[in-house]
DRENKE-352348 format. One record per residue (C-alpha): residue in three letters; residue number from 1; x, y, z. Coordinates in steps of 0.02 Angstrom, whole numbers. Layout:
# DRENKE-352348
+-----+-----+--------+--------+--------+
|  aa |   i |     px |     py |     pz |
+-----+-----+--------+--------+--------+
| ALA | NUM |      X |      Y |      Z |
...
+-----+-----+--------+--------+--------+
# end
This chain:
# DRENKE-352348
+-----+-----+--------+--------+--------+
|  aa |   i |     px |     py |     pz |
+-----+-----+--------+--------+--------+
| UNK |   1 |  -4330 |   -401 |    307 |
| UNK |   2 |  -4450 |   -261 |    288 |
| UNK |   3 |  -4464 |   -112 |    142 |
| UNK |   4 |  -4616 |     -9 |    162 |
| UNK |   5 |  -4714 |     84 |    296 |
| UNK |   6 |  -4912 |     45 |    310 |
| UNK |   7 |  -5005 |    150 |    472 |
| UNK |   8 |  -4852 |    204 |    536 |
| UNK |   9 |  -4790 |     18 |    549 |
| UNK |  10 |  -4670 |    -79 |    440 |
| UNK |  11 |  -4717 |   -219 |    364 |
| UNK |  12 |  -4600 |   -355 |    356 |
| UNK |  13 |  -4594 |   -506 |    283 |
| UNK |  14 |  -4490 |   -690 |    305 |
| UNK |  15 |  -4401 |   -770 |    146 |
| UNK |  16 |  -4390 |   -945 |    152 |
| UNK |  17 |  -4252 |  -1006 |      7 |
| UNK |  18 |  -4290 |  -1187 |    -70 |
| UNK |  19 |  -4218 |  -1269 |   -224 |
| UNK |  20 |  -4368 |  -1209 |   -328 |
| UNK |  21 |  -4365 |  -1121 |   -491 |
| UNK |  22 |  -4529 |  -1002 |   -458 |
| UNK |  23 |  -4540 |   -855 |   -296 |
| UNK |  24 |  -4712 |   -842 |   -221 |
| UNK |  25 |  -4777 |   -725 |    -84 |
| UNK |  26 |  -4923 |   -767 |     26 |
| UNK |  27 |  -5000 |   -678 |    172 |
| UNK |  28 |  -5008 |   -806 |    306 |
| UNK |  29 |  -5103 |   -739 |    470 |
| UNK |  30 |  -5064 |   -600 |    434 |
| UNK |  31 |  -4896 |   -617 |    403 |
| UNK |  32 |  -4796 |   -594 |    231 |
| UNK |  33 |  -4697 |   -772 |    188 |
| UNK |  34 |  -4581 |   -731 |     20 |
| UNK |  35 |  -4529 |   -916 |    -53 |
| UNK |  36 |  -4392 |   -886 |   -183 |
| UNK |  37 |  -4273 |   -995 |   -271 |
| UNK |  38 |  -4081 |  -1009 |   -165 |
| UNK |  39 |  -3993 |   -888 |   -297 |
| UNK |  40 |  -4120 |   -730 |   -289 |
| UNK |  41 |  -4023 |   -618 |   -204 |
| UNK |  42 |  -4111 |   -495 |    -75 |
| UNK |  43 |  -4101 |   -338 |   -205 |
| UNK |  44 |  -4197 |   -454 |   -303 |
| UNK |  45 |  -4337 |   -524 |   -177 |
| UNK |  46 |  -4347 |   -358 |   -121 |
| UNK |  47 |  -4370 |   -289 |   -298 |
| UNK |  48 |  -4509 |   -397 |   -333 |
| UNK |  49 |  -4599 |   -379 |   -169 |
| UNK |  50 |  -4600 |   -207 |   -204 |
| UNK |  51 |  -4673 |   -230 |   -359 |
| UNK |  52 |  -4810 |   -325 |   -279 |
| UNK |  53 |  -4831 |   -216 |   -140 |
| UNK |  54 |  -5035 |   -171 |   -180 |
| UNK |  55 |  -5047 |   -348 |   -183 |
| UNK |  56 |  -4982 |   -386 |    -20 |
| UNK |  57 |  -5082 |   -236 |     74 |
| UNK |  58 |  -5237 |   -301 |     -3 |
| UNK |  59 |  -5205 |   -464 |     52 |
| UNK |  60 |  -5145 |   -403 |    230 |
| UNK |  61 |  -5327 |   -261 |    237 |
| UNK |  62 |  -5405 |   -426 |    186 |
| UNK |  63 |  -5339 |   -527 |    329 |
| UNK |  64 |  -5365 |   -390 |    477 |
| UNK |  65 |  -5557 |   -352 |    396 |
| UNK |  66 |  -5593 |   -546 |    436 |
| UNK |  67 |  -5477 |   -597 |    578 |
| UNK |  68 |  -5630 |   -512 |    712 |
| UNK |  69 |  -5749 |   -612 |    598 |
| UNK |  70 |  -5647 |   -795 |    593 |
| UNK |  71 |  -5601 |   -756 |    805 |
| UNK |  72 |  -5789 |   -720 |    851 |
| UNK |  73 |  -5809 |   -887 |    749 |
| UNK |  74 |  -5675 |   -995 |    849 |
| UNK |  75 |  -5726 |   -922 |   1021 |
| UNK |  76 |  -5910 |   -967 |   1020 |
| UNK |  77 |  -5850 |  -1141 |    950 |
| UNK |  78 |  -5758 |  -1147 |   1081 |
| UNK |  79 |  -5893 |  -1103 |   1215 |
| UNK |  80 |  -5997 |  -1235 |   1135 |
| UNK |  81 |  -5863 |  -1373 |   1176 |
| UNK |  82 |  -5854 |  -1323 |   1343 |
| UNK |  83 |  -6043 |  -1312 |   1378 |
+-----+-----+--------+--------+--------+
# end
């Protein structure tokens, strides 16, 4: 599902429905997870993600800003395994 442009791109975002009573949205690497109860309908997730879209770009600026960082990180860890 996917509801706003960012750079040309759309975002989109995967909704996982449990038998919770709560929705929460994470940014995953770099990918938006929506966890909402079974009866929110998609007008509804979709409101609310909306609502929470400067969240969700933070969050996704936040993740592309350290991904080089965190993969520099891995790859010489890596190197010194194989050393």
């Amino acid at each position: 599902m996917s509801i706003f442009g960012r750079k040309d791109n759309v975002i989109t975002y995967t909704v996982n429905k449990a038998v919770n009573t709560e929705m929460y949205i994470s940014v995953q690497n770099g990918e938006v997870v929506v966890n909402a109860p079974w009866y929110f309908t998609s007008n509804k997730i979709q409101q609310i993600v909306q609502e929470k879209k400067n969240w969700i770009l933070s969050k996704m600026q936040e993740y592309e800003e350290n991904f080089p960082k965190m993969y520099e990180i891995l790859s010489h860890s890596s190197q010194n395994f194989e050393n």
